[in-house]
N, C-alpha and C positions, 0 to 999 in steps of 0.2 A: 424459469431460470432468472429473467428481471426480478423476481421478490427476492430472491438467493442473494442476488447481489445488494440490491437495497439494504436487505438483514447485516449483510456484513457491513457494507460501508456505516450502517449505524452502529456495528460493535465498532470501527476503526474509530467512528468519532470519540466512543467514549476513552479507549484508551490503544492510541496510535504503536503503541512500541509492544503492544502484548497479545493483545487479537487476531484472530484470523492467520497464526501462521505470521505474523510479522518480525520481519530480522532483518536488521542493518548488514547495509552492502558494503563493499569492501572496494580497492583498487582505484580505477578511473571514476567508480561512483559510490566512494567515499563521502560521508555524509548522510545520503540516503536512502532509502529503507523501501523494502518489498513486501509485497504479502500475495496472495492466492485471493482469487475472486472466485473462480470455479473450476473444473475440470481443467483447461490449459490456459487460462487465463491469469494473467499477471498482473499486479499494479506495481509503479516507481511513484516512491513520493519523498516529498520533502516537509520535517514537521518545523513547523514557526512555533517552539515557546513563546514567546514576547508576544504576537498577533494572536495567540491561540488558534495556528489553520495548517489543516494539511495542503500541501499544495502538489496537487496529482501533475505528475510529469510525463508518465507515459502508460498506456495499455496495451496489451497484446499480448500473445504467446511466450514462451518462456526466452524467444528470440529478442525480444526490448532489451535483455542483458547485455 
């Protein structure tokens, strides 16, 4: 399962808004953007054009929403 994840977070690196299932969130977290890590696992992130960095905000269950 740790290589699964690895694999993906280096698809997120290449391209943050198209990989993995990634889709802008909506409401109270407006701005940024979700994606699937594995079976019930979720990441929140926030992408930095100008720094070029994702910056992980939260993991967990589909419950982080």
């Amino acid at each position: 399962m740790r290589k699964g994840i690895k694999d993906k977070l280096r698809q997120l690196k290449e391209n943050p808004r198209r990989e993995i299932g990634a889709h802008p969130l909506h409401g109270k977290l407006t701005g940024k953007w979700a994606c699937w890590l594995g079976s019930n696992i979720r990441m929140i992130y926030k992408i930095d054009d100008v720094q070029k960095e994702i910056i992980i905000e939260a993991i967990g269950s589909h419950k982080i929403y």
